[in-house]
TORSETOR-338702 format. One record per atom (N, C-alpha, C, O): x, y, z. Coordinates in steps of 0.05 Angstrom, whole numbers, plus 5000, padded with zeros to 4 digits. Layout:
XYZ
...
***
This chain:
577182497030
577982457002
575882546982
576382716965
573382426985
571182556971
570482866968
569883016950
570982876992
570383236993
572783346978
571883526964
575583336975
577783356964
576683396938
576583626928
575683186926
576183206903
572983386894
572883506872
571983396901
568383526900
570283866905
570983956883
570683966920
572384166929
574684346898
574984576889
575584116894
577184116868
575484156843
576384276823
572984066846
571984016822
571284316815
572284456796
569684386830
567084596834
569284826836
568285046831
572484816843
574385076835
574085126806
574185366799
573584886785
574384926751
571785086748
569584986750
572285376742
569685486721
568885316702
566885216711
569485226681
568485156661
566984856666
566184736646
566584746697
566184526707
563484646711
561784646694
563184776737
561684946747
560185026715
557784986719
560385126687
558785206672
557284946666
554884946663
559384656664
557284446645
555784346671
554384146668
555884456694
553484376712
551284616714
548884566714
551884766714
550185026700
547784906679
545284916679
549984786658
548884766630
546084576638
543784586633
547684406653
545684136662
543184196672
541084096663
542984396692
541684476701
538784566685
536484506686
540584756669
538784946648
536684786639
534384886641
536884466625
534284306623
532384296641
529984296637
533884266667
531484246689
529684546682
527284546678
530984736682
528985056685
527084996654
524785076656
527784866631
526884936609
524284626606
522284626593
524884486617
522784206628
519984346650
517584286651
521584546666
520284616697
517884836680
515484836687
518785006658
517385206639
514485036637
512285086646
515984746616
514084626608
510984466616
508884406605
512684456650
511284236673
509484476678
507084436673
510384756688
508284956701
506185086680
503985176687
507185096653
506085296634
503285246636
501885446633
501584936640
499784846626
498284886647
495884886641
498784926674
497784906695
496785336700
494885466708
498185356695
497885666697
496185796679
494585976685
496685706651
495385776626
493985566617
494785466595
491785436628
490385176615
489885186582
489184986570
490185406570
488785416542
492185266534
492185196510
494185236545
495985096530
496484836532
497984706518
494984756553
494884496557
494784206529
495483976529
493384406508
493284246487
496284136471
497083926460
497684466479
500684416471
502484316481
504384256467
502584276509
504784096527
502884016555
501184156565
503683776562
502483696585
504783476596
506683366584
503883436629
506383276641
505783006646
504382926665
506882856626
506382506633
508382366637
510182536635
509382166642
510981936649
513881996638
516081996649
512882056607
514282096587
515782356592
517582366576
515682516604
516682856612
519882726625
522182806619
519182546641
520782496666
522982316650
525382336653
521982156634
523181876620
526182116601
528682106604
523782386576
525782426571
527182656580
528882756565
526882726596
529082866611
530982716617
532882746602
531482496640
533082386644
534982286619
537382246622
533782246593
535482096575
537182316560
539382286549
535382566561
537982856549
539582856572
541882896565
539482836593
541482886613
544882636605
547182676609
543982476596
546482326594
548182406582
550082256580
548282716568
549482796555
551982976581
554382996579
550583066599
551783116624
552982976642
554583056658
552082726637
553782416656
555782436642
557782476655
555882396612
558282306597
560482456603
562682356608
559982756603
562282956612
563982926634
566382896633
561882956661
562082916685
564482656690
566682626701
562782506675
564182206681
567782246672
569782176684
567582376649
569782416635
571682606652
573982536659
570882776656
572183076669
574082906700
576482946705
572182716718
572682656734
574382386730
575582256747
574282356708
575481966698
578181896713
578681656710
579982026727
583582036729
582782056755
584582176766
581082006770
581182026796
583281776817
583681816841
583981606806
586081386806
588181326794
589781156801
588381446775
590481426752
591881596764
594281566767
590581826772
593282066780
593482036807
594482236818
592981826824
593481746844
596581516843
598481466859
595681416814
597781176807
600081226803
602081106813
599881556778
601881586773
603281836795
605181966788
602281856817
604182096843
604981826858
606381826878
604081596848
605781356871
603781386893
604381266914
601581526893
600181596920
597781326942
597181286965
597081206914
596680906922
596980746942
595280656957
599580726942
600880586968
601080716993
600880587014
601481086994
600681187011
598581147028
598681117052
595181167002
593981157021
592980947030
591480977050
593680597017
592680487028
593880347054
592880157067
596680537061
598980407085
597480637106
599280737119
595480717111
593980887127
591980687122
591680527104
590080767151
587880607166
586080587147
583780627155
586380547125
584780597106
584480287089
586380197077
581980157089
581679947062
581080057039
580080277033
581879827023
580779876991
577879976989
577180166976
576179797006
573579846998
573180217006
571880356990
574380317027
573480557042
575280757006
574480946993
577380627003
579280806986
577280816952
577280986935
576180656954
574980626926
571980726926
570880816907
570880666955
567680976954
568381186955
566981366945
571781286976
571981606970
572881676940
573181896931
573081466929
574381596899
570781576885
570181776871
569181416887
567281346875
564281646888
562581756875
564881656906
562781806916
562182166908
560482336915
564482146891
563882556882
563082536846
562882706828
562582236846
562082196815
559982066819
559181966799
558882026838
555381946856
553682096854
551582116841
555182266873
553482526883
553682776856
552082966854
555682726841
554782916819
552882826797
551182966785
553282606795
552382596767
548882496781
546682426771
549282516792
545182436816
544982666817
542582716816
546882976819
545583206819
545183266785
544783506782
545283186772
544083276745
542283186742
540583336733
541182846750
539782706739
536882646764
534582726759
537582516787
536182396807
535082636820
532682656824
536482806826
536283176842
533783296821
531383326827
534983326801
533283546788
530983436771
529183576761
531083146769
528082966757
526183036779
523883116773
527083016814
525382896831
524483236839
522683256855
525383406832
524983676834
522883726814
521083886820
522783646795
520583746767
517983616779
515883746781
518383296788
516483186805
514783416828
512783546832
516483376834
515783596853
513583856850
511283886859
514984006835
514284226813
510984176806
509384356801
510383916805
508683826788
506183876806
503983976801
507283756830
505283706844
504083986865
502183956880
505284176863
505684416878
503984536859
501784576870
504084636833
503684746821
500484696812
498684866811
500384366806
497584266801
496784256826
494684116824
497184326856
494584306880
493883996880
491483936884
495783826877
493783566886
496583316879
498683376868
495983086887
498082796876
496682736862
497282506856
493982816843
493482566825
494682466810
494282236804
497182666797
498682546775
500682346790
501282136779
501582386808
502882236823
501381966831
502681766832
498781976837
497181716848
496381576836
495581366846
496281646807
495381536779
498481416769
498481216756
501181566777
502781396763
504181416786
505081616796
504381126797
506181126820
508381036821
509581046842
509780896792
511880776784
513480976776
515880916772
512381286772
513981516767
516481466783
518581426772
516181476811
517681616832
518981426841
520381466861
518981126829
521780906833
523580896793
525880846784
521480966784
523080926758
525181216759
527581166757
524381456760
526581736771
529081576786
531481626782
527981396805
530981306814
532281116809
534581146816
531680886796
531780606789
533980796770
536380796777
533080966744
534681006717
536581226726
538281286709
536681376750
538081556761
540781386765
542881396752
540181226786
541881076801
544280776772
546480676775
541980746750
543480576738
545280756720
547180636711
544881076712
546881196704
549181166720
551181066711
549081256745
550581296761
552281116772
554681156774
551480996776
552880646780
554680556763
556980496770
553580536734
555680446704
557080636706
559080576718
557080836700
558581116695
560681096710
562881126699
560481056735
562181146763
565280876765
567680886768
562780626762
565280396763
566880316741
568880176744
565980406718
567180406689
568680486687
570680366676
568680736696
571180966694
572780856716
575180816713
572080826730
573880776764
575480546758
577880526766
574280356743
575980186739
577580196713
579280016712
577480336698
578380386671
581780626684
583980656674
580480746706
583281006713
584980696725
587080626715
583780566742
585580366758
587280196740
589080036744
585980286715
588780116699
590880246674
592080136656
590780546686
593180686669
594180936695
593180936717
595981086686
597081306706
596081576691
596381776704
594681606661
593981776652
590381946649
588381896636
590782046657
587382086655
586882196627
584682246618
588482206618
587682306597
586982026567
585382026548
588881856578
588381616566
586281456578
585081286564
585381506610
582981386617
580781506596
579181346587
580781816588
577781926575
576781816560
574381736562
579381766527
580181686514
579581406517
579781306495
579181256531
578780876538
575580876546
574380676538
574181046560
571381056557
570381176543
568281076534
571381506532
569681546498
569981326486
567781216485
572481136473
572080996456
570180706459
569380596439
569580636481
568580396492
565480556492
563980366494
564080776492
561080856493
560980886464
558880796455
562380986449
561881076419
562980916399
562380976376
564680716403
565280396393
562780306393
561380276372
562080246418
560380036420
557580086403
556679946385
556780286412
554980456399
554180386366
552380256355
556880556357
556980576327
557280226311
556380156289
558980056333
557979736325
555479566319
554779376305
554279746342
551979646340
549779706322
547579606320
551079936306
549579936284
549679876260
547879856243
553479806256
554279696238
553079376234
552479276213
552779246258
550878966261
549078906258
548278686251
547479136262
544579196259
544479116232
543878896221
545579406218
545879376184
546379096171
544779006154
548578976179
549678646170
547778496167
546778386147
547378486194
544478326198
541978276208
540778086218
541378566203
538478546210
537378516236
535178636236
537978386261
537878476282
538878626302
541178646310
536378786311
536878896326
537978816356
538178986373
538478576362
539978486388
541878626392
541878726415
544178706374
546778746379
546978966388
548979096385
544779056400
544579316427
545979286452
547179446466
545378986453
546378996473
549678956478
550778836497
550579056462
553579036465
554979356473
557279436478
551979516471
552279806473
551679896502
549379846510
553080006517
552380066549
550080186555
548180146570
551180416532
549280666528
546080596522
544180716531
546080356504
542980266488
542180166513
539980226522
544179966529
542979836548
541380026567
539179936574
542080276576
541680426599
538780526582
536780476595
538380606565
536080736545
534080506549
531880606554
534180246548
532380026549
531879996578
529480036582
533079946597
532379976617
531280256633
530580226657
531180506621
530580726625
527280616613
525480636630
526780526592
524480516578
522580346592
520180376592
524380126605
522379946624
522579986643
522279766652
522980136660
521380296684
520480466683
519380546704
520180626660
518280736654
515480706637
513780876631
515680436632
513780226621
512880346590
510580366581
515580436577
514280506551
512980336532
510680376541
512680256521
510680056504
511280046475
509979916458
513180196472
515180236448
517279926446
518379826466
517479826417
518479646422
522079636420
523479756403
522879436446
524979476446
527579276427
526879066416
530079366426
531979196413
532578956422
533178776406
532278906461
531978726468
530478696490
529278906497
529978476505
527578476525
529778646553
532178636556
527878776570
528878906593
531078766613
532978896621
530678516619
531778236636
535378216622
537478166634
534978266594
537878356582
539278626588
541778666589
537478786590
538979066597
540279046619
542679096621
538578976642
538678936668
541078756673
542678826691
541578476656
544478326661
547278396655
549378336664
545978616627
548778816615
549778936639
551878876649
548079136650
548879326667
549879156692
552279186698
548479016704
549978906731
552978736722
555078746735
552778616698
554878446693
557378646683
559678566683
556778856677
558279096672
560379236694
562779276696
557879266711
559379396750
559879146756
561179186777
559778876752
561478726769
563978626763
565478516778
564378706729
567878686722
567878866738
568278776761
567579166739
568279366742
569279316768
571779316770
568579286778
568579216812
570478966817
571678946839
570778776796
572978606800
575878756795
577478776813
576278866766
578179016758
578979236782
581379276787
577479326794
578679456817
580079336841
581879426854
578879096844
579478966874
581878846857
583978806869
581678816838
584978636829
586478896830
588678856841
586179166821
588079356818
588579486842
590979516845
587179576860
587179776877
588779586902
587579416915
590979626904
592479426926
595279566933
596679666915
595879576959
598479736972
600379606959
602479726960
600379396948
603479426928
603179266908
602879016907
603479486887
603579326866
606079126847
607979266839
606278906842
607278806830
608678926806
606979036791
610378936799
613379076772
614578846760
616578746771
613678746740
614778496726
617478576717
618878416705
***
């Protein structure tokens, strides 16, 4: 089923370009990582710290969002061919039916983000002849995956459970644009009202940015403490993950 739909994906040219596109940061970050090392007199102008890795990953969300979107109907158009019941009347459980739907929106959106961070890493260290930068920051190479993996996670069960509750994918896109850029734009309408900045956390997106910031131990002050980001997001995938186990079932109920 995974491969099905991974198979499907990578047929759409214009899919294949916004992974292209995605990419293109990694080559124009990888410029930045090697330039200083090759040409030390530029060193004054770009150099590679904590911070290289932090914001790369956070322009990349601009690539999750699509991804997430492009792929959102992966259940819905399962719902609406009636195909549901098909496949779960085959040797198949929910849990197995809901990682093959979950797993080509894993493995993609980790190849924009987790793939091509841990590649610049890489880059870094090849290029400079040595791990010091690596041995000096060793929180690099769990924070690359810690903020890889919490895109990927929200992104994946949001949507998954958001298709599990219409037959249209097009009304799924439409139900997570408006729930990332609602929330978003509320939160600044609240801000404005009143003056605190808490009401981030009502934002998925702020949340993932704050917890991106504390594993990467920025020191910039945040909207809210990290321990909140961290409860948004798990308490986030575990509706998500409820809304599915209530939806995803060989027969559904017709009031």
């Amino acid at each position: 089923m995974a491969r099905m739909h991974l198979v499907t994906a990578f047929k759409r040219r214009w899919f294949l370009m916004v992974l292209f596109a995605g990419w293109l940061q990694f080559f124009v970050s990888a410029v930045l990582i090697v330039a200083p090392v090759l040409f030390p007199q530029l060193s004054g102008f770009t150099s590679t710290t904590p911070q290289t890795f932090r914001d790369f990953l956070n322009r990349q969300q601009f690539f999750v969002f699509i991804i997430t979107i492009v792929l959102g109907g992966l259940i819905a158009d399962d719902r609406r061919a009636n195909a549901l019941q098909l496949y779960l009347s085959k040797p198949l459980t929910r849990v197995e039916y809901i990682l093959g739907k979950a797993a080509p929106l894993l493995i993609l959106i980790l190849g924009v983000t987790l793939v091509p961070a841990l590649c610049l890493l890489l880059l870094q260290i090849v290029f400079s002849g040595s791990f010091s930068f690596l041995a000096n920051n060793l929180f690099v190479l769990p924070a690359i995956t810690l903020a890889s993996l919490a895109r990927a996670l929200l992104s994946t069960f949001m949507i998954l459970a958001l298709s599990s509750l219409s037959k249209s994918r097009r009304f799924v896109a439409v139900m997570y644009a408006g729930i990332i850029f609602f929330t978003s734009s509320m939160h600044q309408v609240l801000r404005q009202i009143t003056g605190s900045r808490a009401w981030a956390a009502i934002s998925p997106g702020n949340m993932v940015e704050v917890f991106t910031d504390g594993v990467f131990r920025v020191r910039a002050p945040q909207p809210v403490p990290m321990y909140v980001a961290i409860l948004v997001i798990v308490g986030l995938i575990a509706v998500s993950l409820w809304i599915l186990e209530r939806r995803v079932r060989p027969v559904e109920i017709v009031a």
